[in-house]
One Martini backbone bead per residue (centre of mass of N, CA, C, O) as a GRO file, in nm:
protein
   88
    1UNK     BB    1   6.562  -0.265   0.432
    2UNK     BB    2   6.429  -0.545   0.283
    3UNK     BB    3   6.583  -0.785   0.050
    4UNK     BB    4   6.447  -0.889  -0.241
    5UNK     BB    5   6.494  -1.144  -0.454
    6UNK     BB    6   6.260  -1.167  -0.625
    7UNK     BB    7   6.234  -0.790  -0.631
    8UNK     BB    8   6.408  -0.617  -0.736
    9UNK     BB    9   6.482  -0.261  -0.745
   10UNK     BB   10   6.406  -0.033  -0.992
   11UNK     BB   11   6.349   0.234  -1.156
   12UNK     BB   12   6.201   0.080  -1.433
   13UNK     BB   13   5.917   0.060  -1.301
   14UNK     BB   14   5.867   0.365  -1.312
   15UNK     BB   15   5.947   0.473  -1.595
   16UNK     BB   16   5.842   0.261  -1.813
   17UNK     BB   17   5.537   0.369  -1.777
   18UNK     BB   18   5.550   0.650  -1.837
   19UNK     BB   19   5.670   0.674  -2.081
   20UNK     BB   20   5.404   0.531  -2.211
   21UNK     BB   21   5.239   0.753  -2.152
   22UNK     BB   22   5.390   0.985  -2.298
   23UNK     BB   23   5.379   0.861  -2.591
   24UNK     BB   24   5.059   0.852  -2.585
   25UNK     BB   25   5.007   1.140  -2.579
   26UNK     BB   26   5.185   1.249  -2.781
   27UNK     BB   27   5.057   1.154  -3.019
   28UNK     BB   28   4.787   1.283  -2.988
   29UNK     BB   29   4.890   1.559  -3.003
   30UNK     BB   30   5.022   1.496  -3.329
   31UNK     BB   31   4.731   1.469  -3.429
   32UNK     BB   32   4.605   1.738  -3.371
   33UNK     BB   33   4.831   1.937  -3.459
   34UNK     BB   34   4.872   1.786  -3.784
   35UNK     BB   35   4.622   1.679  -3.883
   36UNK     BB   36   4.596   1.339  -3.817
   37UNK     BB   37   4.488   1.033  -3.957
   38UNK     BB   38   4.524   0.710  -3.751
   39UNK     BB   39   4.314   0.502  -3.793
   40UNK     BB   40   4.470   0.301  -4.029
   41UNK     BB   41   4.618   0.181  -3.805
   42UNK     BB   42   4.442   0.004  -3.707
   43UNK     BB   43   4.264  -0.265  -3.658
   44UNK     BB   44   4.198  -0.530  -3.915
   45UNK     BB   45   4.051  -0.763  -3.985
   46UNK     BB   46   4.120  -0.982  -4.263
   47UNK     BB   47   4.424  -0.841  -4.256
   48UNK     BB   48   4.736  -0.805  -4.346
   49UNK     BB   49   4.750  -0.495  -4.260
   50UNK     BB   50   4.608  -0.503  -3.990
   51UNK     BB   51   4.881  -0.648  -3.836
   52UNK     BB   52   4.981  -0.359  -3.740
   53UNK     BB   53   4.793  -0.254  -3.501
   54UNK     BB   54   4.871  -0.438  -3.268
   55UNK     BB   55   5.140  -0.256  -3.233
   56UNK     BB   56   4.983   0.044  -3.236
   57UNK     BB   57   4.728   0.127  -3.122
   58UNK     BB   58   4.814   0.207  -2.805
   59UNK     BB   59   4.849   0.494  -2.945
   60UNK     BB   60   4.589   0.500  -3.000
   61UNK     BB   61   4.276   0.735  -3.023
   62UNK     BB   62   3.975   0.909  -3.021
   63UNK     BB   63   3.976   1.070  -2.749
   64UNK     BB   64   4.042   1.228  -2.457
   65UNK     BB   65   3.891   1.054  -2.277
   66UNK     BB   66   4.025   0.751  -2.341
   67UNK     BB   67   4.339   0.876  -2.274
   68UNK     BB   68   4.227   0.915  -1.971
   69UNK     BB   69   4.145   0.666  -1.878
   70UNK     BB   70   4.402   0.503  -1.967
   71UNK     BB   71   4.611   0.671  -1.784
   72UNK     BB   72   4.474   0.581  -1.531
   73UNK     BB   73   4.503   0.287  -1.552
   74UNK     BB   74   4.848   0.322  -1.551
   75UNK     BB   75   4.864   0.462  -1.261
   76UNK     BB   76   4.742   0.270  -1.085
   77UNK     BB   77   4.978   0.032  -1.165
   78UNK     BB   78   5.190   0.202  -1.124
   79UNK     BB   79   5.150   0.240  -0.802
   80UNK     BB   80   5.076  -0.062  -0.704
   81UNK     BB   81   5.397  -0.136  -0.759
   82UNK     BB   82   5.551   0.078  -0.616
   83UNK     BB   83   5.375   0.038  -0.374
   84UNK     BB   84   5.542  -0.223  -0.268
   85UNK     BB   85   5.819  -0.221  -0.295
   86UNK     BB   86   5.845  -0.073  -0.006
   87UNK     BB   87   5.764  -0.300   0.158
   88UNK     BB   88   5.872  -0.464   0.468
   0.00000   0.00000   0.00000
């Protein structure tokens, strides 16, 4: 194998977006579990408490479809990024 110099591989380019999925999981399970509701968290426009959303939201979902959705989209960044890395 060929060692590119512009972009060394390293193990955390496949863990740290799993890690990122499997807690943005964890959060939605712990509101089901639970029984929190965690909206208020989330973006809200023309106010100061709402700027906490832009760091949170991430981690929130309305439902499972949509948590499922993104999960498809953050693992096929992770396979995209992951399979070339190997490439010779």
């Amino acid at each position: 194998m060929v060692k590119n110099s512009l972009f060394p591989f390293s193990y955390s380019v496949v863990v740290v977006p799993f890690l990122g999925v499997i807690s943005i999981w964890l959060v939605f399970f712990c509101e089901l579990f639970f029984k929190v509701n965690l909206n208020e968290y989330g973006i809200f426009p023309l106010s100061l408490k709402g700027l906490r959303g832009v760091f949170i939201s991430p981690f929130l979902h309305s439902s499972i479809g949509h948590l499922y959705h993104n999960t498809i989209q953050d693992r096929c960044k992770m396979r995209y990024f992951s399979s070339n890395l190997f490439l010779d």
